[in-house]
C-alpha atoms as a printed R data frame, in Angstrom:
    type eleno elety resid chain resno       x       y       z
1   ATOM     1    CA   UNK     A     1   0.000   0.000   0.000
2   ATOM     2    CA   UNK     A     2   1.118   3.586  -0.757
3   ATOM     3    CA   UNK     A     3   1.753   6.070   1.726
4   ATOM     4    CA   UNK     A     4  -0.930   7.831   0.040
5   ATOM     5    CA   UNK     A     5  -3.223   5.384   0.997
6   ATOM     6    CA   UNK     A     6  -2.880   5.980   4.935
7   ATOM     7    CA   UNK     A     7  -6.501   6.779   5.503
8   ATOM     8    CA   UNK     A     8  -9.018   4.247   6.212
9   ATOM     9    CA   UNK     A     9 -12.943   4.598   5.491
10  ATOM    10    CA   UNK     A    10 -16.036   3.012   6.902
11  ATOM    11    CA   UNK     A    11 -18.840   3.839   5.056
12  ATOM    12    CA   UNK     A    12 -22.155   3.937   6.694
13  ATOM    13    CA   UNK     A    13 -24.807   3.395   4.499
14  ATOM    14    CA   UNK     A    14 -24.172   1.941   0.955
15  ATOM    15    CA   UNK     A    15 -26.498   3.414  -0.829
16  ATOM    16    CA   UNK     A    16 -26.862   5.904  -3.673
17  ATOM    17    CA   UNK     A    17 -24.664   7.823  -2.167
18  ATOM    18    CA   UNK     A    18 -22.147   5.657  -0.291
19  ATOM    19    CA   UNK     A    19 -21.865   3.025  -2.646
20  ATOM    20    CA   UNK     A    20 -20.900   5.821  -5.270
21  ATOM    21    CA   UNK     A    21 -18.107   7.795  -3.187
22  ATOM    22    CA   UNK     A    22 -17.001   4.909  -1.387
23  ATOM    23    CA   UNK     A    23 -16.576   2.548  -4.199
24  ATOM    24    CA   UNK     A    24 -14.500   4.933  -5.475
25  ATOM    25    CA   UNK     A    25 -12.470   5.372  -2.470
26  ATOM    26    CA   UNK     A    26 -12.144   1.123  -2.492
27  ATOM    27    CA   UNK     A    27 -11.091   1.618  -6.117
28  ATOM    28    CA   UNK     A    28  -8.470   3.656  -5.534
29  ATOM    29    CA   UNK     A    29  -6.972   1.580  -3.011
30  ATOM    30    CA   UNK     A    30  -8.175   3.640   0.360
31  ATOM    31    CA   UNK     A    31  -9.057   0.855   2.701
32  ATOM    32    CA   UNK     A    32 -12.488   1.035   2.878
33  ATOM    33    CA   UNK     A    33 -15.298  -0.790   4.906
34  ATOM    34    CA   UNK     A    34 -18.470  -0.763   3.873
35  ATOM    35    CA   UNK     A    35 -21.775  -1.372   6.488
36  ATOM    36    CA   UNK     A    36 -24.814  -2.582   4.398
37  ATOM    37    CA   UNK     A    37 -27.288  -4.484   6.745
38  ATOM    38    CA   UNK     A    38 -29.806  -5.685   4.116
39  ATOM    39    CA   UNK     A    39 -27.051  -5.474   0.919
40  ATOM    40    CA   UNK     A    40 -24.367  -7.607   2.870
41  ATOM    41    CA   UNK     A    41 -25.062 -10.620   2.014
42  ATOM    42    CA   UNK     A    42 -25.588 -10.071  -2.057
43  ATOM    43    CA   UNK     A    43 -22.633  -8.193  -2.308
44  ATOM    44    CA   UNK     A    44 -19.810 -10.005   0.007
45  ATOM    45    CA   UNK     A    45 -20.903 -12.956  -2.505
46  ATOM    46    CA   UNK     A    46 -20.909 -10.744  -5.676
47  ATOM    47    CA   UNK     A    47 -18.942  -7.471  -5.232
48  ATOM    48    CA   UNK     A    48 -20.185  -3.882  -5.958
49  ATOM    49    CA   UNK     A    49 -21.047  -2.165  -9.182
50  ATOM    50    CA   UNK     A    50 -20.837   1.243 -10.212
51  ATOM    51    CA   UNK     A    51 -22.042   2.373 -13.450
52  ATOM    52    CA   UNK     A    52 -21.349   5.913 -14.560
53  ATOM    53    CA   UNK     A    53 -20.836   8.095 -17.157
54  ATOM    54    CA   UNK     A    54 -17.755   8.533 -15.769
55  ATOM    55    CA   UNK     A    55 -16.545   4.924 -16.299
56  ATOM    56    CA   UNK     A    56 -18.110   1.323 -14.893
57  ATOM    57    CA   UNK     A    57 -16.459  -0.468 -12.568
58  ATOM    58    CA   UNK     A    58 -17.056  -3.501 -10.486
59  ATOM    59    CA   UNK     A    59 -15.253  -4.063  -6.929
60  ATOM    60    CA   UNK     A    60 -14.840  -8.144  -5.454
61  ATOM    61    CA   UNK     A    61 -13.735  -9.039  -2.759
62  ATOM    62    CA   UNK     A    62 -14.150  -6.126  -0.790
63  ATOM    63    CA   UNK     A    63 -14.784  -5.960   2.889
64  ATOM    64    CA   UNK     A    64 -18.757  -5.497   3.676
65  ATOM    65    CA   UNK     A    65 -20.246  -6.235   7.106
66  ATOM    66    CA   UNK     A    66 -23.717  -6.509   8.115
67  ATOM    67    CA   UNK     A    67 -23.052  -5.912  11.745
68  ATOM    68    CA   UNK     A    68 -21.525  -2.631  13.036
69  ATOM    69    CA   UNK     A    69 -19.793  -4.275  15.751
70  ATOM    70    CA   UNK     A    70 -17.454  -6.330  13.193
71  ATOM    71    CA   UNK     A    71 -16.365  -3.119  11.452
72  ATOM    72    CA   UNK     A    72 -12.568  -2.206  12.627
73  ATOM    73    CA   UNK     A    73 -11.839   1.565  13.895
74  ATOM    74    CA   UNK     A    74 -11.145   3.359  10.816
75  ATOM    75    CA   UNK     A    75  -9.550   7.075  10.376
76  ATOM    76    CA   UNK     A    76 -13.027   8.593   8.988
77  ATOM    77    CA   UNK     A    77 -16.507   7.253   9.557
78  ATOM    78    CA   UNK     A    78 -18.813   8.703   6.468
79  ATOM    79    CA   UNK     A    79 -22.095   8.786   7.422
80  ATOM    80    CA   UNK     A    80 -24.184   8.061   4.102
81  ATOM    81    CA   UNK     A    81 -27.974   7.389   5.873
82  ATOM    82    CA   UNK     A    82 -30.575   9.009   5.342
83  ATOM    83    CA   UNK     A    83 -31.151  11.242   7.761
84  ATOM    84    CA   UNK     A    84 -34.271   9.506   8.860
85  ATOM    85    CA   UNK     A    85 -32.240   6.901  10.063
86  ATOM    86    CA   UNK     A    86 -30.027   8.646  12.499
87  ATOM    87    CA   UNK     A    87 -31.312   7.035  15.314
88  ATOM    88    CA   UNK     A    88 -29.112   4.381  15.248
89  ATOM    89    CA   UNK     A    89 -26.032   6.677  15.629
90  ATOM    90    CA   UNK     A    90 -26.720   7.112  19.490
91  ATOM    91    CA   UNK     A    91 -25.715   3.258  19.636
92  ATOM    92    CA   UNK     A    92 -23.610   2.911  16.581
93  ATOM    93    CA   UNK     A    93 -21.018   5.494  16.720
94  ATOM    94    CA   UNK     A    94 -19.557   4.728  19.949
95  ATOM    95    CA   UNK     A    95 -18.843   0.894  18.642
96  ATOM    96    CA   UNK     A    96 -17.034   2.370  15.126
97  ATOM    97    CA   UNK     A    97 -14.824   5.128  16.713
98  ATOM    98    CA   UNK     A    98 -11.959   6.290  18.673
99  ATOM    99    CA   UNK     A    99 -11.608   9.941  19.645
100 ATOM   100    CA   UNK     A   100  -9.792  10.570  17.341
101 ATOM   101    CA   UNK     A   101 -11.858   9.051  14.181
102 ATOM   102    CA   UNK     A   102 -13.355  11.704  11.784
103 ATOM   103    CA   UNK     A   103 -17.026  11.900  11.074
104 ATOM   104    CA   UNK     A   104 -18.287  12.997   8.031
105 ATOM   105    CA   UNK     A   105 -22.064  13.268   7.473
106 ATOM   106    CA   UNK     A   106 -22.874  13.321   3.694
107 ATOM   107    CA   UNK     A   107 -26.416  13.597   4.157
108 ATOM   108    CA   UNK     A   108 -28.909  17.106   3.467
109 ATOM   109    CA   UNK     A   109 -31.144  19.231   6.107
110 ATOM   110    CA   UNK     A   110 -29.593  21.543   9.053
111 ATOM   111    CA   UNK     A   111 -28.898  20.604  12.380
112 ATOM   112    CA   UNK     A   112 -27.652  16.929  12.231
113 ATOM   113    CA   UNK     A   113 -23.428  17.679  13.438
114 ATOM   114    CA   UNK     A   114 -24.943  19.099  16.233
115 ATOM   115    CA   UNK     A   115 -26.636  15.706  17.038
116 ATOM   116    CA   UNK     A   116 -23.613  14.090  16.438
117 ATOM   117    CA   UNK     A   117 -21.195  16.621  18.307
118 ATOM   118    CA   UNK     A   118 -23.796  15.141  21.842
119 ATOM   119    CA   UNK     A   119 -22.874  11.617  21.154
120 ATOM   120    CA   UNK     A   120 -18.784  12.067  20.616
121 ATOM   121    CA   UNK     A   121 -17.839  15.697  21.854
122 ATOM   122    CA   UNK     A   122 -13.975  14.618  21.445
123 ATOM   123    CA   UNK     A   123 -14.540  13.735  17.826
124 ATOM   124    CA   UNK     A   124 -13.793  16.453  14.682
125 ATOM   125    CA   UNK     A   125 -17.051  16.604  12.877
126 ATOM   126    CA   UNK     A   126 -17.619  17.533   9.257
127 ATOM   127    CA   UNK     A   127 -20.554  18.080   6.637
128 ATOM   128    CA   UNK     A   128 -20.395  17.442   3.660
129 ATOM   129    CA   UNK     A   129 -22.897  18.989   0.789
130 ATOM   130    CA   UNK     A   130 -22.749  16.322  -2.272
131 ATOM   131    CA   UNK     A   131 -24.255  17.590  -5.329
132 ATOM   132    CA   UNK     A   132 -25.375  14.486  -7.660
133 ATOM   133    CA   UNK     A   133 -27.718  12.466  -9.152
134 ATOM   134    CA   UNK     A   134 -27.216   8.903  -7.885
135 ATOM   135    CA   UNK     A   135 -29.703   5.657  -7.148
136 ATOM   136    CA   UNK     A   136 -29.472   2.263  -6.061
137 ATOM   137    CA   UNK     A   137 -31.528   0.033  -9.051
138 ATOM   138    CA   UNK     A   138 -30.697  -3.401  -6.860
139 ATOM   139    CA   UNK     A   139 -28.490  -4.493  -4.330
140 ATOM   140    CA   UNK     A   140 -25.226  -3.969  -4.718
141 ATOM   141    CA   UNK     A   141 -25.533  -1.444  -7.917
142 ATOM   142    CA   UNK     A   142 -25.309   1.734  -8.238
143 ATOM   143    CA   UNK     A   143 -26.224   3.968 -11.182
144 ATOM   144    CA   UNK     A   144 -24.490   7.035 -11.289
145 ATOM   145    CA   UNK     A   145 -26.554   9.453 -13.666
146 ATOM   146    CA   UNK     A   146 -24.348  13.348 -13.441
147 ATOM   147    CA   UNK     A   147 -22.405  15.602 -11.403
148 ATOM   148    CA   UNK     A   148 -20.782  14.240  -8.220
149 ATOM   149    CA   UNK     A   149 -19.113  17.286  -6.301
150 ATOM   150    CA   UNK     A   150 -18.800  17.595  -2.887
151 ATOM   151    CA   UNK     A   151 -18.534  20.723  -0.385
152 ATOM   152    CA   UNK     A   152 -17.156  19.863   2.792
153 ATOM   153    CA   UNK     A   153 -17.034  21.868   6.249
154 ATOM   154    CA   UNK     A   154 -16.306  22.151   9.511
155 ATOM   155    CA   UNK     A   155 -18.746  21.644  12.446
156 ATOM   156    CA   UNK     A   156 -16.117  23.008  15.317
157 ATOM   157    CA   UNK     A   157 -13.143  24.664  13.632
158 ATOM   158    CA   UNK     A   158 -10.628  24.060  16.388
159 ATOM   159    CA   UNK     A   159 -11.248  20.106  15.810
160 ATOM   160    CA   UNK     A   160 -12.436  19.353  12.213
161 ATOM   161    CA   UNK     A   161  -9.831  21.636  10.384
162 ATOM   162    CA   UNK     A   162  -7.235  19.116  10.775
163 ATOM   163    CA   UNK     A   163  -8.927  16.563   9.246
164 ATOM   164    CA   UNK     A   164 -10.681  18.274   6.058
165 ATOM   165    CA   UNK     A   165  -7.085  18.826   3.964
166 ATOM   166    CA   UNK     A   166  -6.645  15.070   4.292
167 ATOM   167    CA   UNK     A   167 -10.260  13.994   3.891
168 ATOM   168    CA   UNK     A   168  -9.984  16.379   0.437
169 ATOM   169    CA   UNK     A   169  -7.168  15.212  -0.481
170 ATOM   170    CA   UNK     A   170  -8.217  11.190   0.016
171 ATOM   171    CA   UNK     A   171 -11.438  12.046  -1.975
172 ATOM   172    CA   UNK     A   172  -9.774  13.977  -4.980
173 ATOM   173    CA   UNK     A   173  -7.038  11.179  -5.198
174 ATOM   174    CA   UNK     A   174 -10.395   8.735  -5.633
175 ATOM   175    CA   UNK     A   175 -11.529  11.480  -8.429
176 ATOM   176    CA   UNK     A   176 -13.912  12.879  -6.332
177 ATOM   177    CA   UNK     A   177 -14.124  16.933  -7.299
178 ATOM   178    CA   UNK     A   178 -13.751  18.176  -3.227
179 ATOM   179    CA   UNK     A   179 -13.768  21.791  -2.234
180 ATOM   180    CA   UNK     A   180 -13.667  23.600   1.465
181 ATOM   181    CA   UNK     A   181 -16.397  26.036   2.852
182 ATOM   182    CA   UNK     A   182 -15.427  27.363   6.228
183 ATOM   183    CA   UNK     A   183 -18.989  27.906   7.031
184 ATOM   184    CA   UNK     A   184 -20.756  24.866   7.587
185 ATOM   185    CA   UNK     A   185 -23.940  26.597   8.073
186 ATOM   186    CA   UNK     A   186 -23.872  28.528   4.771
187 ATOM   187    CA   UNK     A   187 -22.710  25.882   3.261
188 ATOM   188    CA   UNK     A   188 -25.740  23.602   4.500
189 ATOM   189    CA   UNK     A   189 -28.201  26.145   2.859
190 ATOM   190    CA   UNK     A   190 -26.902  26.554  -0.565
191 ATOM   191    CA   UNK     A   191 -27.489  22.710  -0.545
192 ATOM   192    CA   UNK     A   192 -31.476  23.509   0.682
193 ATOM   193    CA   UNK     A   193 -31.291  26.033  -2.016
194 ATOM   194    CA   UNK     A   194 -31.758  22.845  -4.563
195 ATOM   195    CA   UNK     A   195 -32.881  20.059  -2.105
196 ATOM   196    CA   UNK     A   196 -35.962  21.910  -0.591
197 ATOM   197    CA   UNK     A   197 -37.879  22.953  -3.980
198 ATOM   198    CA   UNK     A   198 -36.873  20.220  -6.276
199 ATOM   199    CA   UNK     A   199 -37.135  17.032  -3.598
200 ATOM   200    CA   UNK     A   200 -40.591  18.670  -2.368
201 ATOM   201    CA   UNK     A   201 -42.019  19.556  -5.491
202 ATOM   202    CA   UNK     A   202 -40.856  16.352  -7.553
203 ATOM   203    CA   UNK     A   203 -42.778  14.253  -4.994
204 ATOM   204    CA   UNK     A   204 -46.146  16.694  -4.558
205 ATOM   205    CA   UNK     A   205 -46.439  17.103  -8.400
206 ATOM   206    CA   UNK     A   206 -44.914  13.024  -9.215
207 ATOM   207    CA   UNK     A   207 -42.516  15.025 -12.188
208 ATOM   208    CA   UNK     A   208 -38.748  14.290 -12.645
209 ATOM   209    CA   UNK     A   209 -36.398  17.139 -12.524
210 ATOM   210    CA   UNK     A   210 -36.925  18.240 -16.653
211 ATOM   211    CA   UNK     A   211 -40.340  18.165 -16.042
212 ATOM   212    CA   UNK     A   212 -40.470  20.571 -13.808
213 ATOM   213    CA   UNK     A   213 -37.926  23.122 -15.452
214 ATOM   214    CA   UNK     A   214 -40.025  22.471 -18.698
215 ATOM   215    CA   UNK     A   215 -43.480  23.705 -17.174
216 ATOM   216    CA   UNK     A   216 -43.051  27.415 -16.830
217 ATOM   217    CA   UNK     A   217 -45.785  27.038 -13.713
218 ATOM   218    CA   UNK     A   218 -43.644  24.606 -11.418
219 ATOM   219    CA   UNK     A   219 -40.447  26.089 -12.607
220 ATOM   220    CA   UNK     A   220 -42.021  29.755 -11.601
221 ATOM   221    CA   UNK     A   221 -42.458  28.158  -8.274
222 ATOM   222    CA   UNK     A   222 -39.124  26.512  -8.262
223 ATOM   223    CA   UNK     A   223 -37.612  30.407  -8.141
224 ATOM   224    CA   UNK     A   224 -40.423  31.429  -5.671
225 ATOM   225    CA   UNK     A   225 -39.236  28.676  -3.409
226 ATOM   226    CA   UNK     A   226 -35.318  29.717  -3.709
227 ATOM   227    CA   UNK     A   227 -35.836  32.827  -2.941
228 ATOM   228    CA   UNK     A   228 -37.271  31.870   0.181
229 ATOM   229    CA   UNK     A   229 -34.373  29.576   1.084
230 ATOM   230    CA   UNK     A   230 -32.313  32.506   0.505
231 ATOM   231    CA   UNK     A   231 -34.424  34.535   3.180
232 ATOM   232    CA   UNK     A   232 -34.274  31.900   5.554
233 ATOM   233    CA   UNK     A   233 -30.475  32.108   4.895
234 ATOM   234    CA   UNK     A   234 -30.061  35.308   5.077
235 ATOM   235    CA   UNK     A   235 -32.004  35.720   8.585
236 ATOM   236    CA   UNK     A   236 -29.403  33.285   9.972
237 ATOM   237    CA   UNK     A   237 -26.709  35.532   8.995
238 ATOM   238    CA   UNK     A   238 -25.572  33.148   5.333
239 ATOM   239    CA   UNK     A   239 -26.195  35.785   2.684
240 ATOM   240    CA   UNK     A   240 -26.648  33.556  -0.411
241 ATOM   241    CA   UNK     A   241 -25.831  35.523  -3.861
242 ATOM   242    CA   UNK     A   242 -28.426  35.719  -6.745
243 ATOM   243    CA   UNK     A   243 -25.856  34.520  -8.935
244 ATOM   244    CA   UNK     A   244 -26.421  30.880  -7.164
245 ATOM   245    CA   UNK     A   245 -29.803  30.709  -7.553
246 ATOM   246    CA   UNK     A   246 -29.237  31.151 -10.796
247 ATOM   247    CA   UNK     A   247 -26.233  28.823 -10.544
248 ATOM   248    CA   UNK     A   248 -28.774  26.000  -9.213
249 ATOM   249    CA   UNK     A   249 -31.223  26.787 -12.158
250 ATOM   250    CA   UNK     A   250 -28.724  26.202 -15.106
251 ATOM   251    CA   UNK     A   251 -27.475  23.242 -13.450
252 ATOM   252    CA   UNK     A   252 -30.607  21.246 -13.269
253 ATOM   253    CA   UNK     A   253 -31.580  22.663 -16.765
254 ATOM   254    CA   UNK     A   254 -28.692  20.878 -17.786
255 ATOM   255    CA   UNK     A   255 -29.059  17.752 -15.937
256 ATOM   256    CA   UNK     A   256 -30.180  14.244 -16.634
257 ATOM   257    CA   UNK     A   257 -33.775  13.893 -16.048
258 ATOM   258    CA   UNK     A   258 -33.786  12.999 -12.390
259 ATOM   259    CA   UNK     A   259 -36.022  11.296  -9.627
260 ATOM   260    CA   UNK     A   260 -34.700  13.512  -6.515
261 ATOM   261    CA   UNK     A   261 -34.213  10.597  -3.090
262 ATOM   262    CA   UNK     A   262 -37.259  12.181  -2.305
263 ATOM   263    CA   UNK     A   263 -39.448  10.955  -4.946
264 ATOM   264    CA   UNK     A   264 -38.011   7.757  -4.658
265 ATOM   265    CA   UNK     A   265 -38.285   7.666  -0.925
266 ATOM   266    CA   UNK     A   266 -42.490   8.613  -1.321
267 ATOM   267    CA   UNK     A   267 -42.577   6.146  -4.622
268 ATOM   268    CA   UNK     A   268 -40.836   3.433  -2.308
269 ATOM   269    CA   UNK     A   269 -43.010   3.689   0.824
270 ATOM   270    CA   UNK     A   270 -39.938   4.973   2.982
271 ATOM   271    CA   UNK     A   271 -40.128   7.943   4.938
272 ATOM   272    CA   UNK     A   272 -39.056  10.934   3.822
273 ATOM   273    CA   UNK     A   273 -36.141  13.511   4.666
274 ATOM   274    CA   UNK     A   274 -38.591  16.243   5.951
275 ATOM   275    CA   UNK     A   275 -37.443  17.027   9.371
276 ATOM   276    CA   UNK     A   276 -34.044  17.644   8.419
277 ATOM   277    CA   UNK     A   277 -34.575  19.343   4.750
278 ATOM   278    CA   UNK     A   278 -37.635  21.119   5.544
279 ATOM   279    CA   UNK     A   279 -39.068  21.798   9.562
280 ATOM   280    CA   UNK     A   280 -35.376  22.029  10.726
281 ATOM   281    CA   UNK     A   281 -34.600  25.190   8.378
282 ATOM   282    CA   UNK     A   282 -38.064  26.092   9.615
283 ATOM   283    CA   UNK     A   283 -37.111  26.068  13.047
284 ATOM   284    CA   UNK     A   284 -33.994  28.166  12.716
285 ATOM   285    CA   UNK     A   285 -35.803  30.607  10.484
286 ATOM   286    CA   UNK     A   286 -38.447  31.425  12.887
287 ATOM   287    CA   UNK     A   287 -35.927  31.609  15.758
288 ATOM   288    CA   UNK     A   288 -34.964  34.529  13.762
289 ATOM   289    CA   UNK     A   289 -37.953  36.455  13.008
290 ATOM   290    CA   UNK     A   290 -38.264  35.064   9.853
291 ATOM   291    CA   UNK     A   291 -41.504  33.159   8.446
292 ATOM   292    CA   UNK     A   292 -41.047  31.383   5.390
293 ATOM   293    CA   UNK     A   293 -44.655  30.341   3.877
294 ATOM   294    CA   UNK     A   294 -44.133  28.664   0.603
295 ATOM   295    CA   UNK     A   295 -42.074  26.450   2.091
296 ATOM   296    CA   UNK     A   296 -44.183  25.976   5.237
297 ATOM   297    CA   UNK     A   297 -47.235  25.139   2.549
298 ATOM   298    CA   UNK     A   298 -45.073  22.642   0.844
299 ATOM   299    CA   UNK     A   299 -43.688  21.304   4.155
300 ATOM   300    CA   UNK     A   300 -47.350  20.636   5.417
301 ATOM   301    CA   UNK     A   301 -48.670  19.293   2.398
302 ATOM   302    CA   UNK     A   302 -46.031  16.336   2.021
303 ATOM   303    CA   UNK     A   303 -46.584  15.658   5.879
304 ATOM   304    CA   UNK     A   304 -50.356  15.090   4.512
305 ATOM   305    CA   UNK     A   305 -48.326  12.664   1.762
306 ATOM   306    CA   UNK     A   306 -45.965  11.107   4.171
307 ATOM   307    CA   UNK     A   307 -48.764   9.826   6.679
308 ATOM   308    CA   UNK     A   308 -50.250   8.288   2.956
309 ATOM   309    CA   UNK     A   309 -47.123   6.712   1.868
């Protein structure tokens, strides 16, 4: 092994999401440990597979466990759940992680480092914003449709900032595009900017991501709801710049029709991300004077869809 190659993963979740960036971590020869609970079995007998547009690959023989208590400490724990499953990180954490093990939660909403930061205090903590289109289709594959990027940031500066130069560097060496936003908080709501209208509106109208940007109704609502995220953000001190918006806009123009993890979620039966993406921005909007009712309307009307589901 390189001395490149000194960091060691566990990925938490190997889904969409960390089946993509992990399997490329694995690929690139990071040691990498991968917790899949209901995957395990399929894929310690058959490997993972990534397809992309980026280049397929296929990974055998690589280490997958379906109990956290077998996984070994590793440098940095990525947290890939869903956010709705974060319960089991008051139990799981502690079993994974020395004090001195990064966490990394590449998951959406506000608020969930500071959950974290209760369970290990002595641990650096970092978000990280990913910006792709990703989906499981079976066990074990993952279909990688565009983009990929990821933000990352510091909960506590004092302990995290260590970590992130190696964490970027690991995850560019893997060919995963990696930049640093000091702010953690604005960096959290640029990501709503996107997540909040197009995960909420793909599942209360059942339309893809073109869909929406092709009806000039929806996508008039799309802006309606950005601008909204950007008052939130703004109330909570994280100016956001037009020139995003319209950043966010182009890019899903562009993109490969898309079902958001929302829509999927809702199509699926699963819960859906809406404490995190949409009552927790909410919260921290009001607790600055700020009302937000577009999103408050949308909020309460896939509640009404969520107890269907």
């Amino acid at each position: 092994m390189s001395d490149k190659h000194t960091l060691s993963f566990a990925i938490i979740g190997t889904g969409a999401i960390g089946g993509y960036y992990g399997g490329l971590l694995a690929r690139t020869g990071y040691p990498t440990h991968f917790l899949a609970r209901s995957d395990a079995q399929y894929m310690q007998q058959h490997g993972l597979t990534v397809r992309s547009p980026k280049g397929d690959f296929h990974l055998t023989n690589i280490a997958v466990y379906q109990n956290s208590s077998d996984l070994p400490d590793c440098d940095v724990v990525c947290v890939c759940l869903k956010t709705t499953h974060n319960d089991i990180l008051q139990r799981l954490l502690p079993q994974i992680t020395t004090p001195e093990t990064a966490i990394v939660l590449i998951q959406n909403g506000l608020g969930e480092e500071e959950k974290i930061a209760k369970i290990l205090p002595e641990n650096p903590i970092l978000g990280c914003m990913a910006f792709i289109c990703s989906t499981k289709s079976k066990p074990g594959i993952i279909e990688h449709l565009d983009y990929g990027h990821v933000i990352l940031a510091p909960y506590s500066a004092c302990s995290a900032n260590s970590a992130l130069e190696a964490i970027k560097a690991a995850f560019q060496d893997a060919g995963i595009s990696t930049t640093i936003e000091p702010d953690l908080m604005l960096a959290r709501w640029k990501k709503l900017m996107w997540n909040i209208p197009y995960n909420g509106l793909s599942v209360l109208l059942n339309a893809t991501t073109d869909r929406i940007m092709a009806d000039p109704d929806s996508r008039s609502l799309i802006i309606e709801l950005m601008r909204e995220v950007q008052s939130g953000a703004k109330a909570c001190g994280c100016p956001i710049e037009d020139s995003f918006l319209e950043k966010m806009l182009s890019n899903t123009q562009k993109m490969t029709p898309y079902k958001t993890s929302m829509m999927l979620d809702y199509a699926s039966g699963s819960p859906m991300e809406l404490e995190s993406m949409f009552a927790a921005p909410l919260r921290y909007a009001q607790a600055k004077g700020t009302s937000l009712p577009r999103i408050e309307t949308l909020y309460k009307a896939l509640m009404f869809k969520d107890k269907g589901s």
